[in-house]
N, C-alpha and C positions, 0 to 999 in steps of 0.2 A: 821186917819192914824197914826202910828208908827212909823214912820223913814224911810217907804220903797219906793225907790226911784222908779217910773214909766218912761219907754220910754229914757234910758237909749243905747243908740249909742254908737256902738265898729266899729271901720272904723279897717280893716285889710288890708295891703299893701301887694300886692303880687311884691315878688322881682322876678329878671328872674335868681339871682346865690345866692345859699344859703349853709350853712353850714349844714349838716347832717351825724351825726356817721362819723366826721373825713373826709369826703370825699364832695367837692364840686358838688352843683347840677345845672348844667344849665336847666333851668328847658325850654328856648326859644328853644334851641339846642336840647336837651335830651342827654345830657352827663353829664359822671363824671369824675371827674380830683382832682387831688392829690394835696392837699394844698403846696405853696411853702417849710413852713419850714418841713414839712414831706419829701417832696423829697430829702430836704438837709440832713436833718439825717439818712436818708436811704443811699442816696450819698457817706458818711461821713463813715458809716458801712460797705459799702462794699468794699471799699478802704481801708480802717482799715484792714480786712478781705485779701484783696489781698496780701495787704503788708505781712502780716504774713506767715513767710516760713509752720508753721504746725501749720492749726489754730486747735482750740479744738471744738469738734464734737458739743458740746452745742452753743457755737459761731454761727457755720453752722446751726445750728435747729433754733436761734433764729431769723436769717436771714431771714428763711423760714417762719418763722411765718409772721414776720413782711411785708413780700414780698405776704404773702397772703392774707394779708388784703387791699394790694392796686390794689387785683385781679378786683375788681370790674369795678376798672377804665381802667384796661390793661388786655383783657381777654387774650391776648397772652402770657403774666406772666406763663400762668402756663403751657403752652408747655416746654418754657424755666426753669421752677422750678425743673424741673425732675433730671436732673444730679446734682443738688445741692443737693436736698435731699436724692439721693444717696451716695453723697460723705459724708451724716450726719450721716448714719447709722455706720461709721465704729467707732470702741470703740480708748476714748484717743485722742491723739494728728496725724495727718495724715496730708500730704501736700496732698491740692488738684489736683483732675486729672485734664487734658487737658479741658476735655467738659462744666466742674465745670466755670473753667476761661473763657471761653468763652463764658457760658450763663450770668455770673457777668460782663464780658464788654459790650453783647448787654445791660442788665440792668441800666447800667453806658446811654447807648445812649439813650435809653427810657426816660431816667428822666432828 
Protein backbone atom coordinates (compact mmCIF):
# COMPACT_ATOMS: atom_id res chain seq x y z
CA UNK A 1 0.00 0.00 0.00
CA UNK A 2 0.73 3.67 -0.52
CA UNK A 3 -0.65 5.78 1.95
CA UNK A 4 -4.18 5.05 1.17
CA UNK A 5 -6.17 4.90 4.17
CA UNK A 6 -9.07 2.18 4.12
CA UNK A 7 -12.44 2.16 6.25
CA UNK A 8 -12.29 5.56 6.94
CA UNK A 9 -15.88 6.93 9.10
CA UNK A 10 -17.51 10.38 8.46
CA UNK A 11 -20.22 10.61 11.34
CA UNK A 12 -22.52 13.53 9.98
CA UNK A 13 -24.86 15.35 12.72
CA UNK A 14 -28.14 16.27 11.57
CA UNK A 15 -29.12 19.44 13.42
CA UNK A 16 -32.91 20.25 13.57
CA UNK A 17 -32.11 24.45 12.66
CA UNK A 18 -29.57 25.39 10.27
CA UNK A 19 -28.24 28.22 8.40
CA UNK A 20 -28.86 28.15 4.52
CA UNK A 21 -28.61 31.09 2.01
CA UNK A 22 -29.18 33.61 4.92
CA UNK A 23 -32.36 32.22 6.07
CA UNK A 24 -32.81 29.76 8.87
CA UNK A 25 -34.12 26.19 8.50
CA UNK A 26 -36.10 24.26 11.09
CA UNK A 27 -35.72 21.42 9.44
CA UNK A 28 -38.19 19.45 12.79
CA UNK A 29 -40.95 22.24 12.18
CA UNK A 30 -40.37 22.78 8.32
CA UNK A 31 -40.04 26.50 8.58
CA UNK A 32 -37.91 29.35 7.63
CA UNK A 33 -37.34 32.39 9.84
CA UNK A 34 -35.03 35.28 9.34
CA UNK A 35 -31.80 35.38 11.28
CA UNK A 36 -31.99 38.05 14.17
CA UNK A 37 -29.40 40.45 12.97
CA UNK A 38 -31.16 40.54 9.53
CA UNK A 39 -34.38 41.50 10.85
CA UNK A 40 -32.54 44.34 12.80
CA UNK A 41 -31.15 45.70 9.70
CA UNK A 42 -34.02 45.45 7.78
CA UNK A 43 -35.82 47.13 11.04
CA UNK A 44 -33.14 49.84 11.13
CA UNK A 45 -34.07 50.62 7.08
CA UNK A 46 -37.13 50.89 7.28
CA UNK A 47 -37.40 53.27 10.03
CA UNK A 48 -34.55 55.25 8.32
CA UNK A 49 -36.85 55.17 5.45
CA UNK A 50 -40.05 56.39 7.30
CA UNK A 51 -38.29 59.00 8.90
CA UNK A 52 -37.41 60.50 5.79
CA UNK A 53 -39.97 63.15 4.55
CA UNK A 54 -38.82 62.38 0.58
CA UNK A 55 -37.06 59.43 0.44
CA UNK A 56 -35.20 58.66 -3.03
CA UNK A 57 -36.85 56.10 -5.30
CA UNK A 58 -33.38 53.95 -5.19
CA UNK A 59 -33.66 53.96 -1.21
CA UNK A 60 -37.39 52.52 -1.90
CA UNK A 61 -36.17 49.81 -4.71
CA UNK A 62 -33.38 48.78 -2.34
CA UNK A 63 -35.86 48.15 0.40
CA UNK A 64 -37.79 46.01 -1.91
CA UNK A 65 -35.04 44.05 -2.84
CA UNK A 66 -34.02 43.34 0.47
CA UNK A 67 -37.70 42.64 1.52
CA UNK A 68 -37.67 40.04 -1.03
CA UNK A 69 -35.41 37.97 -0.06
CA UNK A 70 -37.01 37.47 3.40
CA UNK A 71 -39.99 36.43 0.97
CA UNK A 72 -39.32 33.02 1.63
CA UNK A 73 -39.82 33.14 5.16
CA UNK A 74 -42.96 35.62 5.10
CA UNK A 75 -45.02 34.49 2.04
CA UNK A 76 -47.28 37.50 2.97
CA UNK A 77 -44.32 40.08 2.20
CA UNK A 78 -45.37 40.18 -0.93
CA UNK A 79 -49.12 41.09 -0.85
CA UNK A 80 -47.94 43.79 1.24
CA UNK A 81 -44.70 44.76 -1.22
CA UNK A 82 -47.07 46.11 -3.83
CA UNK A 83 -47.54 49.66 -2.91
CA UNK A 84 -43.99 50.08 -2.00
CA UNK A 85 -42.86 49.14 -5.25
CA UNK A 86 -45.18 51.44 -6.53
CA UNK A 87 -44.19 54.22 -4.77
CA UNK A 88 -40.42 53.15 -6.26
CA UNK A 89 -41.35 53.68 -9.60
CA UNK A 90 -41.72 57.33 -9.54
CA UNK A 91 -38.48 59.41 -10.76
CA UNK A 92 -36.29 61.44 -7.94
CA UNK A 93 -37.05 62.37 -4.55
CA UNK A 94 -41.08 61.73 -3.65
CA UNK A 95 -42.79 61.46 -0.23
CA UNK A 96 -44.46 58.25 0.29
CA UNK A 97 -48.16 57.69 -0.19
CA UNK A 98 -50.50 56.45 2.54
CA UNK A 99 -50.62 52.64 1.44
CA UNK A 100 -46.52 52.76 1.22
CA UNK A 101 -46.64 53.76 5.13
CA UNK A 102 -48.87 51.33 6.00
CA UNK A 103 -47.45 48.29 4.42
CA UNK A 104 -43.84 49.59 6.16
CA UNK A 105 -45.61 49.48 9.68
CA UNK A 106 -47.33 46.11 9.10
CA UNK A 107 -43.45 45.20 8.09
CA UNK A 108 -42.10 46.83 11.31
CA UNK A 109 -44.93 44.03 13.27
CA UNK A 110 -43.89 41.21 11.25
CA UNK A 111 -40.19 41.40 12.24
Amino acid sequence: MTGLRSGVVVIVYIDDRLEYLGLIVDTLKGTLAVPVDKARRLVSRIKRLVSTARPKSRDIQSLCGSIMFIRPACPACLLRLRPLQSASGQKGRTPLPQPALEALDWFLLQL
